[in-house]
N, C-alpha and C positions, 0 to 999 in steps of 0.2 A: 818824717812822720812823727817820731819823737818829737820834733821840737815843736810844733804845730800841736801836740797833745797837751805839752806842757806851759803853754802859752795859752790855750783853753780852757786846762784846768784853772790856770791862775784867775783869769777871769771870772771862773763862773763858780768858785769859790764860795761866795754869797750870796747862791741861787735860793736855798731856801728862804733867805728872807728877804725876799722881794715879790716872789707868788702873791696874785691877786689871791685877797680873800673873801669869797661868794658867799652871798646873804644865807641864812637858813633856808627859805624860802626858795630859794634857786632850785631844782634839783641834782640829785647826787654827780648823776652824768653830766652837766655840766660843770660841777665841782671839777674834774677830771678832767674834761676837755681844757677848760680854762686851765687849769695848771699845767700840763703839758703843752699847748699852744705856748706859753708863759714861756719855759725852759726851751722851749725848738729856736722861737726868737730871739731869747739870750745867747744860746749856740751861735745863732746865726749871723746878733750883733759880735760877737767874739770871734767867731771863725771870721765875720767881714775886715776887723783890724787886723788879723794876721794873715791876709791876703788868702782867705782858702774861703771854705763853700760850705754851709752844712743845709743838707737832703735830707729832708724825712722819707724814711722807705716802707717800714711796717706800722705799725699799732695793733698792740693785742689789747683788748678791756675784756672784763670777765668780773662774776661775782662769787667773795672767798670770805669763809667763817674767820675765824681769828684761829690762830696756829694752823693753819692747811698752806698749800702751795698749788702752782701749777706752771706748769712747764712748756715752752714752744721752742721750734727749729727755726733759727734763721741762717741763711747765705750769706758771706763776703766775700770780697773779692779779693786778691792779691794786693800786697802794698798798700793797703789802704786803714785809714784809722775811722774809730765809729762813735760813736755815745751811746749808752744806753739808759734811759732816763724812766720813771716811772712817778705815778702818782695814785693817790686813792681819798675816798669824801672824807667828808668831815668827821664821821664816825671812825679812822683810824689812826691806829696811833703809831702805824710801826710798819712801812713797807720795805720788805730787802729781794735784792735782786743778785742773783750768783748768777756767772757765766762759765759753760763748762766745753772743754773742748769734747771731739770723737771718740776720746782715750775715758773720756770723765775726768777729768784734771781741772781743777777754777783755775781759769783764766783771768777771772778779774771778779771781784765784790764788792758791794756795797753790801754790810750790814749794820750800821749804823743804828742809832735808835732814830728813825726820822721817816716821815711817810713822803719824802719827797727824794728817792736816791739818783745817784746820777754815779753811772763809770763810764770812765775813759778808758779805751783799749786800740791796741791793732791788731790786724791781720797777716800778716807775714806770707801766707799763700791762700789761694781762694779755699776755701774749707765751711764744715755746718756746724753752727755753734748751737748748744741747748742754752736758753737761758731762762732760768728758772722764778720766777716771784712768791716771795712766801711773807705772807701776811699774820701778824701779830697784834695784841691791842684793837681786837675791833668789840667796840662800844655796842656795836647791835650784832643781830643774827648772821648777818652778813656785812661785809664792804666790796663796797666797786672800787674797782682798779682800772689802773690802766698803764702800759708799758710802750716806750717807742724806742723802734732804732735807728739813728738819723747816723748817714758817712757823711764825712768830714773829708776834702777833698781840696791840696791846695791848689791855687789857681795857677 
């Protein structure tokens, strides 16, 4: 799993800049969809060279003022590693995403200053993970977001 993690990460290193960048004109929700479709593919070309698999399972989107958060419960399974990738419109300037185990413990974060975060993690046994999004930098009253969790599963 590790090594599949770390062969993932290497690739997709560069992911913020290569996201399509949608017209003004577009709407916000697709701003979102397009950048997350964007990142699942990247995953997906990257898990395909290292002979593994990567599944989109969830997506949460929601709309968040600037400095708020909001938090959702996801499943995994045993053995198995995940990504958790997030995006939000044109209006933000700052998405991060903490992952927290049962205990409350971060398992893994991105806090970066970047509105496109991406972490790599495993599971070590089936367990519920909180993962939390907290938005910063948003230019208007609100921004849309949007959060995925895709397992990565070698072949």
């Amino acid at each position: 799993m590790a090594r599949l993690l770390k062969y993932i990460a290497t690739s997709t290193a560069a992911l913020a800049l290569i996201l399509p960048v949608s017209s003004a004109a577009e709407p916000y929700v697709e701003v979102v969809h397009d950048q997350l479709d964007a990142m699942l593919a990247q995953l997906e070309s990257s898990a395909e060279e290292a002979d593994a698999t990567a599944i989109s399972l969830e997506t949460f989107e929601d709309l968040l003022a600037s400095d708020t958060g909001h938090s959702y419960e996801v499943s995994t399974e045993a053995e198995s590693s995940y990504a958790v990738v997030g995006a939000c419109d044109t209006d933000c300037g700052d998405l991060d995403i903490i992952i927290t185990n049962a205990a409350g413990e971060t398992v893994a974060a991105d806090e970066t200053e970047s509105d496109v975060p991406v972490i790599l993690f495993d599971s070590e046994e089936a367990a519920t993970y909180t993962v939390t999004a907290n938005l910063y930098n948003c230019a208007a009253d609100t921004c849309y977001y949007g959060v995925r969790l895709i397992q990565l599963q070698a072949d």
